[in-house]
N, C-alpha and C positions, 0 to 999 in steps of 0.2 A: 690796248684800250679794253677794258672791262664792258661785261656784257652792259650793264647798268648807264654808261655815257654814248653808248653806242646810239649813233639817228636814226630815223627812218630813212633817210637819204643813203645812209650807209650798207643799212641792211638790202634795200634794194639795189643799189648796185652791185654786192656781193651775188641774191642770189634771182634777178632775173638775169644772169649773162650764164646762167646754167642751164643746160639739155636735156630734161628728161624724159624724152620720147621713147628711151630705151624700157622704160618701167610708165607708160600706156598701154590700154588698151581700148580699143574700137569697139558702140555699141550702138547698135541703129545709125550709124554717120556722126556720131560723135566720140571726141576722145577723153579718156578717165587715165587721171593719175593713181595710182596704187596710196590708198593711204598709208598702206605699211611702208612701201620705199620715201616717200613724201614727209613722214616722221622722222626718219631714218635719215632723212638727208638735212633735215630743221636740226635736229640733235646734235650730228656732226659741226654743225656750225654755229649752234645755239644753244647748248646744253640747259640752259635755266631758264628754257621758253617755256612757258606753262599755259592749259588751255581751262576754260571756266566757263560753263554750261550755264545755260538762261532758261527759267522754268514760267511758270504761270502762275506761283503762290499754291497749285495742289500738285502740279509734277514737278520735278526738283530737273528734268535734262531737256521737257517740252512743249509747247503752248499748246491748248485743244481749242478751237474755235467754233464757232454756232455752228450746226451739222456735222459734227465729229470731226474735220480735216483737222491735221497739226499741224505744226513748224517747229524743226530746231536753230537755237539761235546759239552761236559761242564767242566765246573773246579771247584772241592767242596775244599773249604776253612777253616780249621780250626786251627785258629792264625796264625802262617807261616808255615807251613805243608798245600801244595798244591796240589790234587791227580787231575789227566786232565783222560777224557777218552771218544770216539766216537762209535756210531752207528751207520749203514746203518739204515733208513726207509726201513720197511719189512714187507711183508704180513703174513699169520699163516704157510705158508711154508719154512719162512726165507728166499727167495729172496727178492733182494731189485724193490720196487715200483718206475716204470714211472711216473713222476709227480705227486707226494703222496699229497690227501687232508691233509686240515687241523687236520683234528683226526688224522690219519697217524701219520703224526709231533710229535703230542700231545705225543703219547702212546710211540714213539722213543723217545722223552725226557725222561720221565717215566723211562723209561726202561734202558737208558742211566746211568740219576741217580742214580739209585741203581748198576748197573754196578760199576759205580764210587767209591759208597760209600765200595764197595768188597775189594779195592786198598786198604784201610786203614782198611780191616780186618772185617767188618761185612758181615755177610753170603759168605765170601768166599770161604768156605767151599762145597758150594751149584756148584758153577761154576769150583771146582777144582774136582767136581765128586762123595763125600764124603759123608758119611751116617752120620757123627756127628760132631761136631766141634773139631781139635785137643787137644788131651789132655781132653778128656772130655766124658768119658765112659759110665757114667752115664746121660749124656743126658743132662744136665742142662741150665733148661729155663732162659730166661733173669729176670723175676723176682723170681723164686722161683723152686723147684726142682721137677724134671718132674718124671714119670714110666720111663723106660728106653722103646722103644717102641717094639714090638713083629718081628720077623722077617717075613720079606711077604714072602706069598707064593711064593713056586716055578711053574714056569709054567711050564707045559707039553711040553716035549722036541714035536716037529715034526715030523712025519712016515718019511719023508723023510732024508738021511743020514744029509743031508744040513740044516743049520737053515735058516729060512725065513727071506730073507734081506728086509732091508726098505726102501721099494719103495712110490713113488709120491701118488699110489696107494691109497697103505697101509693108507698115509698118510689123505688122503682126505677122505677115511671110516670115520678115527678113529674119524677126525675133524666134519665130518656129523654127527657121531653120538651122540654127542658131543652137536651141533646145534638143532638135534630134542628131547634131552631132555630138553634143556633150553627150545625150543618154547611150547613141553607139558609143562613143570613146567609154563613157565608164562602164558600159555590157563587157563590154573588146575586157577590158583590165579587170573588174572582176569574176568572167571566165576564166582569164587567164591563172590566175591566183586560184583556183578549183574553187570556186561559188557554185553551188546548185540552186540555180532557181526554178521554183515551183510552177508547173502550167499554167496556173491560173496567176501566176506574175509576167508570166512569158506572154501569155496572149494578152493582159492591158498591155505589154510597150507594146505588142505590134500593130493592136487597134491604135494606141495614142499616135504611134509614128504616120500609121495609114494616114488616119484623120488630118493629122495637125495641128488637131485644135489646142490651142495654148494652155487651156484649163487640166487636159489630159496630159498632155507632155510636161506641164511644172509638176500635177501627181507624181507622176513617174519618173521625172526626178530627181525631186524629194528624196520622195523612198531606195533609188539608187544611193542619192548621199548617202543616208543614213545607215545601209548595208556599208558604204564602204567608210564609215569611221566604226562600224561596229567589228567590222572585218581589220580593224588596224589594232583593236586590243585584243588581241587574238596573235 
């Protein structure tokens, strides 16, 4: 059967009985599919899916709304089975961004995408709440058949009668602490690789790690990134 006759009916049965929790990742209590694996896997089974950006008449990939907030919106195509679906532009706390840079945008595409791609059944699973893919008990990977995975731990209820709600607070911990192992892990690696960093680089991380404040620790960063793609052409 040719991509072109293919159902919707079809296409979701194909691909929500697949498991991709192997190419997840965990962020603030929620899980993200990899757009790159999530491409990667529509491709293999859909070669002449094609995706088609929604503008505003002045941005050709995003809407701007009264007070700067954006949205991106796309439509993935696969022969006549056409799934539409939009983003807010949003920071790690999921409000939507004032006048969002261009990475912004970027990561809202991204993330749109695979959004989209859930409409026709891949990792839907994942945004309906759900520990494995329907009908699928056994866990089964997209190419080949997995362990069934271990139940996680339970966390320790709270002294207090009440469970601990989650606040902005909560939230910006979890994300800082988050921040200061990425900046040790990329210290740790470009130490390792003989990087000399300057004193006056050396003390903003250890202020920013002391502190914790999110504003100082995304600085620091940054600027590690960009040492370590500068450090790769090299």
């Amino acid at each position: 059967m040719s991509e072109k006759e293919v159902t919707a009916g079809e296409i979701w049965q194909t691909l929500s009985k697949l498991n991709v929790d192997e190419h997840t990742e965990d962020r603030n209590g929620l899980s993200y599919l990899s757009w790159a694996w999530a491409w990667g896997i529509m491709m293999d089974h859909y070669p002449n899916m094609s995706v088609t950006w929604h503008g505003d008449g002045t941005h050709l990939d995003h809407i701007v709304y009264p007070g700067g907030t954006a949205s991106v919106a796309c439509t993935v195509s696969i022969g006549r089975v056409n799934q539409h679906m939009w983003l807010p532009v949003m920071d790690f706390r999921h409000k939507a961004i004032a006048n969002p840079d261009a990475r912004a945008i970027s990561d809202a595409k991204m993330r749109c995408m695979v959004k989209c791609f859930a409409l026709f059944g891949l990792g839907h699973y994942i945004y309906a709440g759900e520990d494995l893919p329907p009908g699928d008990d056994q866990g089964k990977n997209i190419s080949q058949e997995a362990a069934p995975k271990s139940p996680a731990p339970k966390k320790p209820e709270a002294s207090s009668p009440k469970k601990q709600e989650a606040t902005r607070e909560n939230s910006d911990f979890v994300y800082g602490e988050e921040l200061i192992k990425s900046i040790k892990a990329s210290v740790k690696q470009l130490d390792q690789s003989g990087w000399d960093f300057d004193d006056d680089f050396k003390k903003r991380i250890k202020v920013a790690i002391s502190r914790g404040e999110i504003d100082l620790l995304l600085n620091v960063k940054q600027e590690l990134d960009a040492l370590s793609g500068a450090k790769e052409l090299f």
